[in-house]
N, C-alpha and C positions, 0 to 999 in steps of 0.2 A: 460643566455639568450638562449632560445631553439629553434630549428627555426621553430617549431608549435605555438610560440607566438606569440600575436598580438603586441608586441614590434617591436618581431624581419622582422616579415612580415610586417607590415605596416610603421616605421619608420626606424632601423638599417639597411632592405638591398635596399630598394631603394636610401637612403642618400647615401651609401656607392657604389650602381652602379652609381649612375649620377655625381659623384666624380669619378669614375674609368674611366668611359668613357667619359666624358667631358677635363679627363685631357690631355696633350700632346701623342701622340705615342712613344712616348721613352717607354721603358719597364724599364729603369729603375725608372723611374716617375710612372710606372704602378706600380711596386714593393715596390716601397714607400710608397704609399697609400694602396694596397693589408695589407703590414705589418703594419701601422697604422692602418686599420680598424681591422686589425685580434688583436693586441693589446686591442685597446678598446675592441670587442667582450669578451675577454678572462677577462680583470681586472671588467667586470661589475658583473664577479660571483666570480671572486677575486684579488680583489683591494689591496691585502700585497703580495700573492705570484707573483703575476703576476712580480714582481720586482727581485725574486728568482730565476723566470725562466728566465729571460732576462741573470741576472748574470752564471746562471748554464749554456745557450746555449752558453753564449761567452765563459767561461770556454771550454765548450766540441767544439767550435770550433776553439781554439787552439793549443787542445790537438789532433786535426786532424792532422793539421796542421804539429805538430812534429813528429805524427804517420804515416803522408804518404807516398809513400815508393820516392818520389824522396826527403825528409827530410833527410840532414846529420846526423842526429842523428844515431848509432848504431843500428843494428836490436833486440838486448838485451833490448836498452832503448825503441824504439818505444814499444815492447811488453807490458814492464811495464808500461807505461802511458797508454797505451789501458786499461790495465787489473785496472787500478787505477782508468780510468776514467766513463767504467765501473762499479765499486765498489761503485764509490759516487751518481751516477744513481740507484742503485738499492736501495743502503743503504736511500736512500730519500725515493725509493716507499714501502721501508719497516715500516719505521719509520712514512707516512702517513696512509697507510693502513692496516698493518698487526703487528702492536705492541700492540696494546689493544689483539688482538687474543692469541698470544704471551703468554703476559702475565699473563691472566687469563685463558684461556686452556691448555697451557703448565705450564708455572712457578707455576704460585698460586697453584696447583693440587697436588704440591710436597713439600706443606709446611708442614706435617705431616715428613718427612725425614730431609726436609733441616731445618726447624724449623723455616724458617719466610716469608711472601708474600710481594706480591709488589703491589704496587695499581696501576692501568691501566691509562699513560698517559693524553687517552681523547684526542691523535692530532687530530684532524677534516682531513675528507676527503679529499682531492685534489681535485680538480677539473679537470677529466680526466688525473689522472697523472696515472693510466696504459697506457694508449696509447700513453701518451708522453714520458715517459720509451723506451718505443718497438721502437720510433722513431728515439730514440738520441741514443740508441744503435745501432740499423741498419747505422744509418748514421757514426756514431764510426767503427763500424766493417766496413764497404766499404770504409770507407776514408783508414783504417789502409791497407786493400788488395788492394787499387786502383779500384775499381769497381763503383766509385763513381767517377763522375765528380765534379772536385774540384770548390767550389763557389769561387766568383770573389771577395770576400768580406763577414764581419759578416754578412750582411744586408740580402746577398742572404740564410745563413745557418739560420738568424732569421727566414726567412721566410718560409725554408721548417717545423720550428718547427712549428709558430704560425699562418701559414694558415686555417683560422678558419672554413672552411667547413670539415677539417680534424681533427681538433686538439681536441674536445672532446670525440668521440666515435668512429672516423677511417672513411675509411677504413685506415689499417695501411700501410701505404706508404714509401716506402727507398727514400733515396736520390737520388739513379741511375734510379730510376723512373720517377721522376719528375726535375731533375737536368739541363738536356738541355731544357724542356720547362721554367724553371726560367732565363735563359741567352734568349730564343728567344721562343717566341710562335705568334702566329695566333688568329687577333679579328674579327670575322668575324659575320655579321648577322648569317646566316645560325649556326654559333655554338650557337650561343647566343640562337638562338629559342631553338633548338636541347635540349642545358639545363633546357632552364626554363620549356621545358617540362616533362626532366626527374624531375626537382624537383617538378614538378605539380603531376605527378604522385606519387611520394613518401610521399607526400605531403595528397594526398587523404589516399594511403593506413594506414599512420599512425591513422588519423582523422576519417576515414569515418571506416573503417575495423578494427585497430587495439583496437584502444581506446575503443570500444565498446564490444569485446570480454573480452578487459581487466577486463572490471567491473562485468561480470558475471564470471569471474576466480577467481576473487578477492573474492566476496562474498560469492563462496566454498571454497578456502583456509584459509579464514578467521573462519572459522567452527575447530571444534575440529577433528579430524579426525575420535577418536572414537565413533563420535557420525552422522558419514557420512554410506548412502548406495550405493550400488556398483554403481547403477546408476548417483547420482548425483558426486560420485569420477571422474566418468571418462568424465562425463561432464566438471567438471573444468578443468582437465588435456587437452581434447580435446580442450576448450577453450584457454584456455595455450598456448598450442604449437602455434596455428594457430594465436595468438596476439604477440609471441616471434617473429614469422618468418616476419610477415607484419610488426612489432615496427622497427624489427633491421636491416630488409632488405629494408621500407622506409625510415630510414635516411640515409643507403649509397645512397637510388637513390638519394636523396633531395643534399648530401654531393659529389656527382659524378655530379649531375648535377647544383650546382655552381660553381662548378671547371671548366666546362666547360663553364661556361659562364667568365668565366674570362681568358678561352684562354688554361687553362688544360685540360689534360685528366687521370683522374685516375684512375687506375685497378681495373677491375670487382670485387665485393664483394661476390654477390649471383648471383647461377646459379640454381632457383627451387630444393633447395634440397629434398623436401618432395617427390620427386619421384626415389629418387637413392632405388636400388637395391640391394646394402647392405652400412653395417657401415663405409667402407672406402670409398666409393661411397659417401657417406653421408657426411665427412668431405674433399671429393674434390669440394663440393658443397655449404658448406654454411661457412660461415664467412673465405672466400679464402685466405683472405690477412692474417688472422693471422694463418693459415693451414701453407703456405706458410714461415712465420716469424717463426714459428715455427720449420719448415724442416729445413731452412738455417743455422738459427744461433741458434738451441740446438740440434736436430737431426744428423744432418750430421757432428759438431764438435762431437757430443758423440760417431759416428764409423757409424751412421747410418744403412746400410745393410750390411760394406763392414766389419763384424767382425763373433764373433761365431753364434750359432744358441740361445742359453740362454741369451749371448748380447744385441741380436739384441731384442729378447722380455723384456730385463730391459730397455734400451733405449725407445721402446715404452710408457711403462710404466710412466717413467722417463717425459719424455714428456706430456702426460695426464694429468698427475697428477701437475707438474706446469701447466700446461694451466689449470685448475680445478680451482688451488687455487690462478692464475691471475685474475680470474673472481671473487672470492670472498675470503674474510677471516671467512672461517668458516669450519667444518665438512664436512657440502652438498656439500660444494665444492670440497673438497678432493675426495668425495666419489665419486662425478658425474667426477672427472676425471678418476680415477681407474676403476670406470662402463667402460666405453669406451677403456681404455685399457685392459679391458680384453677381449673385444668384438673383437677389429681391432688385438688381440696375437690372439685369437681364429679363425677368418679369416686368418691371415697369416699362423698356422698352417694345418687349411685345402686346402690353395690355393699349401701345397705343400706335400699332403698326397695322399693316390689312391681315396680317395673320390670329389678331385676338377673336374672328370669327370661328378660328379654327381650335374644337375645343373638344380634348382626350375623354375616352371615356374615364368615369370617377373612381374604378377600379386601378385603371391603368395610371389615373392620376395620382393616386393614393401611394400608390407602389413605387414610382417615381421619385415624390416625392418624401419617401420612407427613407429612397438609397440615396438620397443626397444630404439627407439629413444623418444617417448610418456612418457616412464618407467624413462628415465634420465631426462627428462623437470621435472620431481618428484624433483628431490634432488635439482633441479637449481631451481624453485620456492619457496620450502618448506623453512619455517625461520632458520629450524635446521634438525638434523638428524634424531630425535627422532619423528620430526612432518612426516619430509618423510616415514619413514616405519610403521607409522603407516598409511599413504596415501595410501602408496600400498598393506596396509592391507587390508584397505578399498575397493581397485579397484577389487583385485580379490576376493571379495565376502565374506571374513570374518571379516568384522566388524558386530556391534554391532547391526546395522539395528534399531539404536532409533531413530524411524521417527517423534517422540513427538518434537523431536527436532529439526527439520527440518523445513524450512519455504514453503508452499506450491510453485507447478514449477513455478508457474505466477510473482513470487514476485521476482524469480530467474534469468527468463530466459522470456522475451517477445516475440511478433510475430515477432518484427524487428532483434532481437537477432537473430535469427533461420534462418531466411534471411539471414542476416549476415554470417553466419558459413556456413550454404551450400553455400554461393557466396566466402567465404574465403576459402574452402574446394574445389573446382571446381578450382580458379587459382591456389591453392597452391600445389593438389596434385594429378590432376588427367590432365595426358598428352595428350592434344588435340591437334592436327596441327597447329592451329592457334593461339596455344602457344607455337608453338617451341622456336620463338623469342623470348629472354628474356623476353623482353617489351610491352605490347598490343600495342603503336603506335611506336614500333620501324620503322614502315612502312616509316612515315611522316619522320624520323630522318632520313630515308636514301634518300628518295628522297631531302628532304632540300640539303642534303650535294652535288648532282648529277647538275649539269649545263643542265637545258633543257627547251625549252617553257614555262613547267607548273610550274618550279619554283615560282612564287611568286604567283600561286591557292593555291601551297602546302603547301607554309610558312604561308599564310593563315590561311588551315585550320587546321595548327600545334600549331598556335596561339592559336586559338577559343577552339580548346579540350586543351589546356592549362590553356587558361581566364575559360573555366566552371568547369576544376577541381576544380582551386582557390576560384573560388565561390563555390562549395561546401563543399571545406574543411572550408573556413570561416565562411559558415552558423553551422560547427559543433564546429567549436569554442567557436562560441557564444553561440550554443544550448546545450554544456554537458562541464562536470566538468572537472577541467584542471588534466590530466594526464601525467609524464613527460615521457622522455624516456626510458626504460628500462635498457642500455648500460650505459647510463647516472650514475648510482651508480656504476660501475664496474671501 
């Protein structure tokens, strides 16, 4: 269930808010229902594991339990139950996502030596089981240092897993994030608008912006590549990027802003990365929370900055390269993590050489670091490695130029298309004052929250550019072919 569907808009979240807020003020009645509807949400796309996950969270809330540090258990045994419990989290997200990889990239390759192959599983995908991985480990690791506010009960630990504005595509959230607003939060008009505007916007961007880039990206990567010109290469690519950034940065608003209508608040996801100034710059900016998941608990256990100088570049490394092939089981992935590590080794080598005096102007920095970022959306699009390089064969000008083959621009790229890209192009990467604020009506969100005369003008007219988003993302619902989420298969 996606929340760009007309399921989930029109019957799963209204049933589910006049049930939430119709019921008692107790939070723990709110938490009850919160965790029933996040259940349902979650078994209507799978109805066998959803039963998996119930048993894995009580397991892994247990094994807090033993691991936390006011636990009699020896500091010996807490380790190993972390490190076990752990084991069995990851060992799941391997064996759903990366055992066909496995096996027929790695093993089968080597049956000339070893003299015999293995035929490839075929587990089916999970259903967001990276991000519920990321979760139940973060929650594991705080519980075991105390950094975590301990739940009052399984109910409350179900529920930081299968809160379903989080639970398929992030943002990735800890425990100690959202820990004290599960024991106590705040339902207040003013929040409730506040969200449904953020999801009304996120809402638009995926529907109105993303989805329609998507289809003219689609039907150049769909193309052979040797039989692409430079032009229409970098068309798709440009297309690409600018439907990645709106796909994944509108469902955290959409996924931020039902959290907030139910009384949370969850940590920013995207901060306009398309204007950072370089590659590090770039990943303080987009997709934060797994930047962030990443720093905590693989970076900074692997020695992070505080070790040698060769270290500290294999740690980077080390890092990329799982974050690469967290996103996918394949090659391109691999490859698009290593791309980025050698980019953020190569900045931190000159951030400490005689050349970090030496510093581009912000325009030219900007644009630089657009097309290096443009170059990796290559390998994270491309179905394999062999179709990526020969894409960026294509882009800088040495392909094959067989335009026979080619479908004329109109059939590619319409007038609304073009609209489109320059109006996604304009908020996504070009810094104007009146897009400091994250959000174009972050305005109304802040007056909402503020105590003054014109309070209920404002809540007003935070409503109305709410209700007209809606209606227009549902006019595009009905009007273009269903597209899902991007993150959605990661």
């Amino acid at each position: 269930m996606l929340f760009s569907s007309p399921l989930f808009l029109f019957v799963f979240l209204p049933v589910f808010l006049a049930a939430y807020y119709l019921s008692p003020r107790s939070t723990h009645i709110k938490n009850l229902i919160a965790l029933t509807g996040s259940i349902v949400f979650f078994a209507w796309g799978e109805p066998l594991f959803v039963f998996a996950l119930i048993a894995g969270t009580f397991v892994d809330y247990r094994i807090s339990l033993a691991a936390a540090p006011d636990s009699t258990y020896s500091h010996r045994t807490k380790y190993w139950l972390l490190v076990a419990a752990i084991s069995l989290n990851v060992a799941a997200l391997i064996a759903s996502k990366y055992l066909d990889f496995i096996v027929t990239a790695i093993i089968n390759p080597l049956e000339p030596w070893v003299g015999f192959s293995i035929k490839p599983p075929n587990i089916p995908l999970l259903l967001g089981i990276s991000f519920i991985t990321f979760h139940r480990i973060s929650y594991l690791v705080d519980s075991y240092k105390g950094r975590a506010i301990p739940p009052r009960g399984f109910f409350d630990c179900a529920l930081y897993i299968f809160l379903f504005p989080q639970l398929i595509a992030g943002p990735i959230i800890r425990y100690h994030d959202i820990g004290q607003q599960i024991h106590d939060r705040n339902h207040t008009v003013g929040g409730f608008l506040t969200g449904f505007l953020r999801f009304s916007i996120g809402l638009a961007k995926k529907l109105i912006i993303a989805d329609p880039l998507g289809i003219v990206a689609g039907k150049i990567f769909d193309f052979q590549p040797e039989g692409l010109s430079c032009a229409f290469a970098w068309l798709g690519i440009v297309a690409y990027s600018l439907q990645i950034y709106f796909d994944f940065s509108g469902y955290s608003d959409m996924a931020i802003g039902l959290g907030r209508m139910m009384g949370f608040r969850f940590p920013e996801n995207f901060n306009r990365p398309y204007i950072s100034r370089s590659v590090t710059e770039f990943w303080q900016r987009w997709h934060i929370s797994l930047s962030n998941w990443m720093r905590l608990y693989l970076y900074i256990p692997l020695g992070g900055n505080r070790v040698s100088t060769p270290r500290m570049y294999l740690n980077l490394w080390i890092v990329f390269l799982i974050s690469g092939f967290w996103h996918g089981a394949s090659w391109n992935f691999l490859a698009w993590g290593a791309y980025y590590g050698l980019f953020l080794s190569i900045e931190r080598a000159l951030s400490t050489s005689r050349l970090k005096e030496f510093v581009l102007p912000g325009v030219m920095s900007q644009i630089i670091t657009l097309l290096i970022v443009m170059v990796g959306w290559v390998f994270f699009r491309s179905p394999s490695l062999h179709h990526a390089m020969g894409y960026l064969w294509a882009m800088f000008g040495q392909g094959t130029e067989m335009q026979t083959s080619l479908p004329p621009w109109g059939l590619v790229i319409g007038n609304r298309d073009v609209i489109t890209i320059t109006l996604a192009t304009i908020l996504g990467c070009v810094s104007l004052p009146f897009l400091h604020a994250r959000y174009p009506f972050a305005f109304c969100a802040a007056w909402t929250e503020a105590m003054s005369v014109q309070r209920v003008r404002d809540m007003a007219i935070q409503f109305l550019a709410s209700l007209i988003l809606i209606l227009l993302s549902a006019s595009a619902i009905v009007s273009s072919d269903y597209v899902p989420f991007l993150y959605f298969r990661f």
